[in-house]
C-alpha positions in Angstrom: -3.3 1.6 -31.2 -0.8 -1.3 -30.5 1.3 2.0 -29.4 -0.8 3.5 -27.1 -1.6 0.4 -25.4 1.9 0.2 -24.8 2.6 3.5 -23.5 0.1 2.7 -21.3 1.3 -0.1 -19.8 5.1 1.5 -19.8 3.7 4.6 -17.5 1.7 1.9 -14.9 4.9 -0.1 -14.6 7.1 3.3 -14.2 4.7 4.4 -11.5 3.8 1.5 -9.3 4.0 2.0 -5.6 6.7 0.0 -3.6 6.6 -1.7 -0.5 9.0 1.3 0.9 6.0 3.6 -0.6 3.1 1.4 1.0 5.2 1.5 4.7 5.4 5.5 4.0 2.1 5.8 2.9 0.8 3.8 6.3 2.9 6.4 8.7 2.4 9.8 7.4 -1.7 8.9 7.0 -2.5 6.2 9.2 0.4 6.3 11.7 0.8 2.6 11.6 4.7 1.7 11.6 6.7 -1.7 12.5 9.3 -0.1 14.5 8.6 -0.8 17.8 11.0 2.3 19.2 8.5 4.7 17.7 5.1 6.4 19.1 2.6 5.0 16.4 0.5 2.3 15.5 2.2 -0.9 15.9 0.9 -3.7 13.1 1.5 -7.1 13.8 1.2 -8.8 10.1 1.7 -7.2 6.9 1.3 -8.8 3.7 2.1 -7.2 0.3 1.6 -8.9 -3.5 3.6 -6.7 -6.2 3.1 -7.3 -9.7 4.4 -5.6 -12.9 1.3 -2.7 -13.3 0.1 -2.5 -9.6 0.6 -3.7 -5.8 -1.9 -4.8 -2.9 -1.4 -4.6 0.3 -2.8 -6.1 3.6 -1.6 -4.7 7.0 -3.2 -6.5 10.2 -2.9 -4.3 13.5 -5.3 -6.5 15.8 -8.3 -8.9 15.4 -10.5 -6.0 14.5 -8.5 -3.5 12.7 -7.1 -4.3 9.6 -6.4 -1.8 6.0 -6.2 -3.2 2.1 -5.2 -1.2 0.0 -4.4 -1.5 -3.8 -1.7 0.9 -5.3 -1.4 2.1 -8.7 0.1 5.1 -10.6 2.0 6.2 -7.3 -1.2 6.4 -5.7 -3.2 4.0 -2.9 -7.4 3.3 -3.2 -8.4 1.7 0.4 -10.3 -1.6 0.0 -11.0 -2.0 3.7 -9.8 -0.1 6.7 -11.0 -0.2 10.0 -8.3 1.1 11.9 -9.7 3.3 14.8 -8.4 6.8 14.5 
């Protein structure tokens, strides 16, 4: 059991996203980037928390658009996004 619970937590600390993975993640779906010399969203505030099993993530891109998102096993779940496509 002890094991297993191990393993378990062995595979969630291998496969947490990155910061590098969250910026990616925001461009290829969302088009949001920080580099201003590109055609995309442009964000003005980013906040990210990373801990050992999993990551959130809080990009502001004006007053009224904003996306959270928490990332585990190499994948992101959207708390809140209400950036305007």
């Amino acid at each position: 059991m002890i094991a297993a619970v191990l393993g378990i937590y062995f595979v969630m600390v291998l496969t947490r996203p990155t910061d590098d993975d969250y910026r990616t993640y925001l461009y290829k779906e969302h088009g949001v980037c920080f580099n201003i010399h590109e055609k995309c969203i442009q964000a003005q505030s980013e906040h990210m928390l990373t801990l050992p099993i999993y990551m959130t993530a809080e990009t502001q891109i004006s007053e009224e658009q904003e996306i959270r998102v928490f990332g585990i096993f190499n994948h992101f779940f959207i708390r809140k996004n209400s950036i305007k496509s």
